[in-house]
C-alpha positions in Angstrom: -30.8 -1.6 8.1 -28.2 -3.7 9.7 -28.3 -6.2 6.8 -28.2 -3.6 4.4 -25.2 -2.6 5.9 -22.9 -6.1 6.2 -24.4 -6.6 2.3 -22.5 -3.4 1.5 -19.8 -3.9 3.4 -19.3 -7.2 1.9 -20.0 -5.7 -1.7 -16.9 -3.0 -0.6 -14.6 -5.4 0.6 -14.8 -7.8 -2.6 -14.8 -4.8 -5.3 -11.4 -3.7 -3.2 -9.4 -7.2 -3.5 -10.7 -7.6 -6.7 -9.0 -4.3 -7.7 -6.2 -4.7 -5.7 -5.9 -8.7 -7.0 -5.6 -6.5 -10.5 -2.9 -3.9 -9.9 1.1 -4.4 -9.5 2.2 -5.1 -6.4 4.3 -1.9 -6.5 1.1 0.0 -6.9 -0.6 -2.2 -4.2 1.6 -1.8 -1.8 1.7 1.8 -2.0 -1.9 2.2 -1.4 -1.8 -0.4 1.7 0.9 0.9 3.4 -0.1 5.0 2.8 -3.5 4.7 4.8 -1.7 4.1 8.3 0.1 7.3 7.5 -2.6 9.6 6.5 -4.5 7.7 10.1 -1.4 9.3 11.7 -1.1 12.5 10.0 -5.1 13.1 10.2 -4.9 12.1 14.1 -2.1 14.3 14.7 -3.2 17.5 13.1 -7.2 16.8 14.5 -5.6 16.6 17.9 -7.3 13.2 18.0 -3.6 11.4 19.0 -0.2 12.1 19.2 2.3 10.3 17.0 5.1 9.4 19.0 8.9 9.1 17.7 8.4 5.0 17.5 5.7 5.5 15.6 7.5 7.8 13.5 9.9 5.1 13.1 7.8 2.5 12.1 6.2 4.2 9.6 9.6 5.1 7.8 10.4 1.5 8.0 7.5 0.2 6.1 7.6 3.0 3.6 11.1 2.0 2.7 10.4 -1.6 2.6 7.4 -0.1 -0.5 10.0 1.3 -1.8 12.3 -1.6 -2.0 9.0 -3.5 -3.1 8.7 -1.5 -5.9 12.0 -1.4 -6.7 12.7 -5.1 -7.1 9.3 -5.3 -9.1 10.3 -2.3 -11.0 13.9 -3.9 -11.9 12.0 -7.7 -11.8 9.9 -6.1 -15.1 13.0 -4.4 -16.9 14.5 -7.5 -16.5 13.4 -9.7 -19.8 13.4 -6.8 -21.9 17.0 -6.5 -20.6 17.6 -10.6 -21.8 15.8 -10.1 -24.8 18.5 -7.5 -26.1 21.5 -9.2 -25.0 22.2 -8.1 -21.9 25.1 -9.5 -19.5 
């Protein structure tokens, strides 16, 4: 049973790189960075642990670095259709 559980686990881990290998990093980086915030949200309202104010902090840090991820990749994309028309 314990082998049938690292061969699964193994089998998970792949498929998931494979499909985030495959995606924009916008969209990526989006998914990574929203599971430590439902962790903290799901702890909180279970009771399980209490999120702190640093906490708090750190999380809006790394969502606004995704969005600045996903901005640059977002303007990095509009970018040669922008040459191709003549842009400045």
């Amino acid at each position: 049973m314990l082998a049938a559980g690292l061969a699964l686990t193994a089998l998970n881990n792949v498929l998931w790189y494979k499909a985030i290998f495959n995606m924009d990093l916008s969209k990526a980086t989006a998914i990574v960075l929203s599971y430590p915030a439902l962790t903290m949200l799901l702890s909180q309202l279970f009771g399980i642990a209490r999120v702190r104010p640093c906490q708090l902090a750190g999380m809006a840090l790394a969502m606004a670095g995704a969005c600045w991820v996903t901005l640059l990749v977002k303007r990095q994309n509009a970018a040669p259709a922008g040459e191709a028309g003549g842009g400045t």
